[in-house]
C-alpha positions as CSV (number, residue, x, y, z in Angstrom):
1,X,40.2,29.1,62.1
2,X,38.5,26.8,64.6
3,X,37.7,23.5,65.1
4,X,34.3,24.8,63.1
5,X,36.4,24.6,59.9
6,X,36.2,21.0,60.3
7,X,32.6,20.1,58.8
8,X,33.3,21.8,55.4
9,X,37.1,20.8,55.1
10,X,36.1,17.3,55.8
11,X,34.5,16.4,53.3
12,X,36.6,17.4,50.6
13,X,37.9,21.2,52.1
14,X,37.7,23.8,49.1
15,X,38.6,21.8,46.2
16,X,35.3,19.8,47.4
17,X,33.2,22.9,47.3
18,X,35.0,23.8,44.1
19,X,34.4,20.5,41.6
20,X,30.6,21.7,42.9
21,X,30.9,24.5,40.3
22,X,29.8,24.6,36.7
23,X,32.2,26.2,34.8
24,X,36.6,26.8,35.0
25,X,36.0,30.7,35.1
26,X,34.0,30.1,38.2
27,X,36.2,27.8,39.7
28,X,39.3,30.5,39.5
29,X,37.3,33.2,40.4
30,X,35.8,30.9,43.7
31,X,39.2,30.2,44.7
32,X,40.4,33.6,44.3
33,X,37.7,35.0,46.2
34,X,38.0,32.0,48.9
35,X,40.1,34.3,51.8
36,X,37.3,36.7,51.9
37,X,34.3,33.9,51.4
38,X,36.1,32.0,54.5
39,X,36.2,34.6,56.1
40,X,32.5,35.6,55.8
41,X,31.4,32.1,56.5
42,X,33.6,31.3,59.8
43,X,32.7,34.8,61.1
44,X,28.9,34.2,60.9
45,X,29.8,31.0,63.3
46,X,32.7,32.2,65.9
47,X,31.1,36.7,65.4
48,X,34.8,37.4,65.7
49,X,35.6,40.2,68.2
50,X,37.6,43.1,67.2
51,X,41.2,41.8,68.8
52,X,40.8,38.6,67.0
53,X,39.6,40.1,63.6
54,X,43.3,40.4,62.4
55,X,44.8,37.4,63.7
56,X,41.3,35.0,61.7
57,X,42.2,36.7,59.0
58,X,45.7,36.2,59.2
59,X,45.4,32.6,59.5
60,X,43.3,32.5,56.3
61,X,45.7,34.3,54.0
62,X,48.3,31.9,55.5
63,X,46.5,28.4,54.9
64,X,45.4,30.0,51.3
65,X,49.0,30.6,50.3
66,X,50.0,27.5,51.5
67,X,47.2,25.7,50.2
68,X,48.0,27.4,46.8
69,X,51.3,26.5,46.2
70,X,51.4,22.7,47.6
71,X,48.2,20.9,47.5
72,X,46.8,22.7,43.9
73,X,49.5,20.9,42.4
74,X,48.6,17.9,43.8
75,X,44.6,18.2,42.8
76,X,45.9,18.6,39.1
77,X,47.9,15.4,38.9
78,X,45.2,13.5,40.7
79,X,42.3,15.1,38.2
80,X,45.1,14.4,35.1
81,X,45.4,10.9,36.4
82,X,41.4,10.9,36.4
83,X,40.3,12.3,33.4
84,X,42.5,9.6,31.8
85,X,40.5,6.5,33.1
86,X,37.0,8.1,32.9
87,X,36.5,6.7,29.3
88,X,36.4,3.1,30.4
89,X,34.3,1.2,32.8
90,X,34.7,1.4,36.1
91,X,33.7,-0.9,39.1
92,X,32.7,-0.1,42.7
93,X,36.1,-1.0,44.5
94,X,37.7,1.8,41.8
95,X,35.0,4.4,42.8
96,X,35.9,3.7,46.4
97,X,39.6,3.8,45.5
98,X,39.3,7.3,44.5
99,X,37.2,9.0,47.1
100,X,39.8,7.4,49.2
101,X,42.4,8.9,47.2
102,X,40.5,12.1,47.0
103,X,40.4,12.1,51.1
104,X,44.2,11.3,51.7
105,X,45.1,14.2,48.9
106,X,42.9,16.5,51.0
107,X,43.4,15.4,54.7
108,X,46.5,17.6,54.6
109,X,44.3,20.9,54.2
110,X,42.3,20.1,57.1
111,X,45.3,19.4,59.1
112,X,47.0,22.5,58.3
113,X,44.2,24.7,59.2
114,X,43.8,23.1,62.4
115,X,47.7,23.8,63.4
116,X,46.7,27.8,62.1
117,X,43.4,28.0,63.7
118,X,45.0,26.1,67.4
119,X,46.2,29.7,68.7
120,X,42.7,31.5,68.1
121,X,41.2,28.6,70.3
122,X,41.8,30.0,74.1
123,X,40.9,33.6,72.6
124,X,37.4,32.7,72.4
125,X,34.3,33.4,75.1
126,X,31.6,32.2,76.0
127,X,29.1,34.4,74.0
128,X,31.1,33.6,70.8
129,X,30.2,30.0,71.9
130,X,26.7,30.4,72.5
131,X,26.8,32.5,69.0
132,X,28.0,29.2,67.6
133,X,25.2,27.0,69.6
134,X,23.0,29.1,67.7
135,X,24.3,29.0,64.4
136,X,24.3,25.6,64.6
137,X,20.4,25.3,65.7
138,X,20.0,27.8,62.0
139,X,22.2,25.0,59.9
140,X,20.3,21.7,61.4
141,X,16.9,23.6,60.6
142,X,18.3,24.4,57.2
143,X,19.5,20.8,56.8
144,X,15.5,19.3,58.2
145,X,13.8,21.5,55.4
146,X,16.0,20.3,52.8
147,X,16.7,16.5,53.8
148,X,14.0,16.0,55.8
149,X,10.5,16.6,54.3
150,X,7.0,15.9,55.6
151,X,6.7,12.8,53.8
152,X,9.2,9.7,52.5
153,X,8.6,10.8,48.8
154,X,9.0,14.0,49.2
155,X,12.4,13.2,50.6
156,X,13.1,10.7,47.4
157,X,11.9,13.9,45.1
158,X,14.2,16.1,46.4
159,X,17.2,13.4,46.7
160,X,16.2,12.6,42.7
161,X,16.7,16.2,41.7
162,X,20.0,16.7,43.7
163,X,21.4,14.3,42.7
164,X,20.3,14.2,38.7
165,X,21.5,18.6,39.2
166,X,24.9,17.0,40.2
167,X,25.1,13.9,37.3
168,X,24.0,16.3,34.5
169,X,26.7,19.0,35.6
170,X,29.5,16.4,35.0
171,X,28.2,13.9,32.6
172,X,25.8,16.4,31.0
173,X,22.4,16.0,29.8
174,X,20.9,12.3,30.8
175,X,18.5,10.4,29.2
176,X,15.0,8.2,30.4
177,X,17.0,5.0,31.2
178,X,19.5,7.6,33.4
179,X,17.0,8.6,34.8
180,X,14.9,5.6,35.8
181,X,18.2,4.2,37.2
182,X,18.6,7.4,39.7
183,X,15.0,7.0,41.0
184,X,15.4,3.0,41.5
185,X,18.6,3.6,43.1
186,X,17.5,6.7,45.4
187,X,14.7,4.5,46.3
188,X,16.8,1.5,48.0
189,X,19.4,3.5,49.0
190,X,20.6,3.1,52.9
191,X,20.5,6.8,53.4
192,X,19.3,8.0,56.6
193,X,18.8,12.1,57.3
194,X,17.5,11.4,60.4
195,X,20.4,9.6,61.5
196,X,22.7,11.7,59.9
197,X,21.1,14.9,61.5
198,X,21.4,13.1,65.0
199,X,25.3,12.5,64.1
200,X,25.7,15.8,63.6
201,X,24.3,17.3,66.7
202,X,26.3,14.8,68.4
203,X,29.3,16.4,66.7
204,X,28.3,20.2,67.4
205,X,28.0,19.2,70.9
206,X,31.0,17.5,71.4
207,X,32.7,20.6,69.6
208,X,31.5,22.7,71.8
209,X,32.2,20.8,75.0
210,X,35.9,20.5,73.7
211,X,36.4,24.2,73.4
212,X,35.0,24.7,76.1
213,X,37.6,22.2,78.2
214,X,40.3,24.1,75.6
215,X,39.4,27.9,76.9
216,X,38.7,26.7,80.5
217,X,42.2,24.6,81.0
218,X,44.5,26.7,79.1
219,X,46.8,24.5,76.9
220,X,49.6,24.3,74.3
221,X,48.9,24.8,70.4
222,X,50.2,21.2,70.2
223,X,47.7,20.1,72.8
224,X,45.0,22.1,71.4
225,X,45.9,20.8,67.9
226,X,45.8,17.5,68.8
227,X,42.5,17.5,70.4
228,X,40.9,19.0,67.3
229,X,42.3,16.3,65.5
230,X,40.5,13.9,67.7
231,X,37.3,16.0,67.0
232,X,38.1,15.6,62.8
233,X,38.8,11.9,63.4
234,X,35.3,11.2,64.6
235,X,34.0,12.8,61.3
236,X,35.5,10.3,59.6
237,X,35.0,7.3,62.1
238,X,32.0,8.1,64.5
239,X,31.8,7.0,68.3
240,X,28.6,5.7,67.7
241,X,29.1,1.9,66.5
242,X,26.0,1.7,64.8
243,X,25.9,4.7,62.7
244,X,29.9,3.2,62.1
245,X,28.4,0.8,60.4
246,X,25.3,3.0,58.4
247,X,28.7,4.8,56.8
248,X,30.3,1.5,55.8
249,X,27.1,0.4,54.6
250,X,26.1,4.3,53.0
251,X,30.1,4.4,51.2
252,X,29.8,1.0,49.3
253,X,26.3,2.1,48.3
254,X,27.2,4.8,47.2
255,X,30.4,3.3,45.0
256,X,28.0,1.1,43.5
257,X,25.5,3.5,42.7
258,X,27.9,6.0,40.8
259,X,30.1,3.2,39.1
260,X,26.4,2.0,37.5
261,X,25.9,5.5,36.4
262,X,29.3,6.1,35.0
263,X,28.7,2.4,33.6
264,X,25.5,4.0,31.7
265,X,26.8,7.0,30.0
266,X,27.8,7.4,26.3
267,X,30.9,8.4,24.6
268,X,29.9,11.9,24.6
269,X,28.8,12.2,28.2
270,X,32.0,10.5,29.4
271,X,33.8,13.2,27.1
272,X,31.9,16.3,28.6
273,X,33.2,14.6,32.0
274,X,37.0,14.4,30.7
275,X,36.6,17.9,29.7
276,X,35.1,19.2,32.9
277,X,38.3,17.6,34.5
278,X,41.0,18.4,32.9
279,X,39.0,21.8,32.8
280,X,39.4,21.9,36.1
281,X,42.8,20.1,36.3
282,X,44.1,23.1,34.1
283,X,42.7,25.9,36.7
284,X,44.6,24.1,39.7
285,X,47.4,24.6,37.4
286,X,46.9,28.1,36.8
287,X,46.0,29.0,40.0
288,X,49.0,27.4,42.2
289,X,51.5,30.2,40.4
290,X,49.2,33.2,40.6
């Protein structure tokens, strides 16, 4: 597992991709299917050779176990403690304070892969890294035609149903006024997929000029480890003061925006979203002593 585990795990590793589903059932059978899905998704990035076949997959089972049986546990306190304040009202500090939360409870999963993937780092030539150049071309023109349409309402349209998909899957079905408050908030919102598509080929080329400097000046795990780290920390905090400062502003708009959503709902969508989490709390459960 390479430093290319780093966009997903990120921003919010598998239990991010997993509160994405719709339903417990396909949360348990997600998870229990994630070695082999992993798999599949970092080979179509690094085309692992035969030798290192064994040794990715390895690494995988390894951060799966681990990740089983000592950070599930801690995703189902942090959903029980959750689902117990989702009835009330909730301000934008408090939505901040739990993505934060949701980020230090999953910064350990990312970390932990990095220390599995470090040895597979020196294994890797240079065709696997123009195979990854090119994958990475494949995901930024995946990421123009779905964030970047011809024209700015276009964009909006497509932000409005992503984001009403993603509401209605937690809170349920909305109603008009929900919905009027999405497309008025869509509409000022700081968000920038130009800027965020430059960020991230600023971060593909960085990662590949790192592993390049990794493979060509053979190093340590714990040097190599370290340097990824560096890579994950400018994820989180970019080099680039100015777009610094588009995520500051981005993060409290977005903390404002979903506090005024949660703010809107009923009774019975705020229950449909304290079932889906101790739904979900309940699978952690069940899945850490499978």
């Amino acid at each position: 597992m390479t430093s290319t585990l780093r966009m997903p795990l990120a921003r919010g590793t598998i239990i991010g991709l997993l509160l994405l589903l719709s339903s417990c059932s396909m949360l348990r059978m997600g998870y229990n299917q994630g070695p082999q899905l992993l798999w599949w998704w970092l080979d179509g990035y690094v085309n692992f050779s035969h030798e290192q076949v064994p040794h990715a997959k390895e690494a995988i089972h390894q951060w799966f176990d681990w990740h089983r049986t000592t950070q599930l546990p801690e995703y189902a306190a942090w959903l029980s403690v959750l689902s117990r304040q989702i009835d009330d009202s909730v301000t934008p500090e408090q939505v901040c304070d739990w993505y934060q939360e949701l980020r230090n409870t999953t910064a350990l999963a990312l970390d932990h892969a990095l220390q599995l993937g470090a040895p597979l780092v020196p294994g890797l030539g240079e065709t696997q890294l123009r195979h990854l150049e090119q994958r990475y071309a494949k995901s930024n023109e995946e990421f123009h035609r779905d964030y970047l349409q011809p024209t700015i309402e276009d964009r909006q349209e497509a932000s409005v149903k992503r984001t009403v998909k993603r509401i209605e899957n937690f809170y349920g079905n909305i109603n008009e006024a929900q919905q009027r408050l999405i497309i008025d908030s869509i509409a000022a919102s700081p968000f920038d997929p130009a800027a965020w598509l430059t960020e991230r080929q600023h971060r593909q080329n960085a990662t590949l000029l790192t592993l390049r400097q990794l493979i060509a000046e053979p190093a340590e795990a714990e040097h190599i480890v370290t340097t990824l780290r560096k890579l994950v920390g400018h994820t989180e905090r970019s080099t680039n003061a100015d777009y610094r400062a588009y995520q500051m502003k981005l993060t409290e708009y977005n903390c404002t925006f979903i506090a005024h959503v949660h703010n809107s709902t009923s009774q019975q969508q705020r229950r449909h979203a304290r079932e889906k989490l101790k739904g979900w709390e309940a699978d952690f459960r069940l899945l850490s002593i499978q």
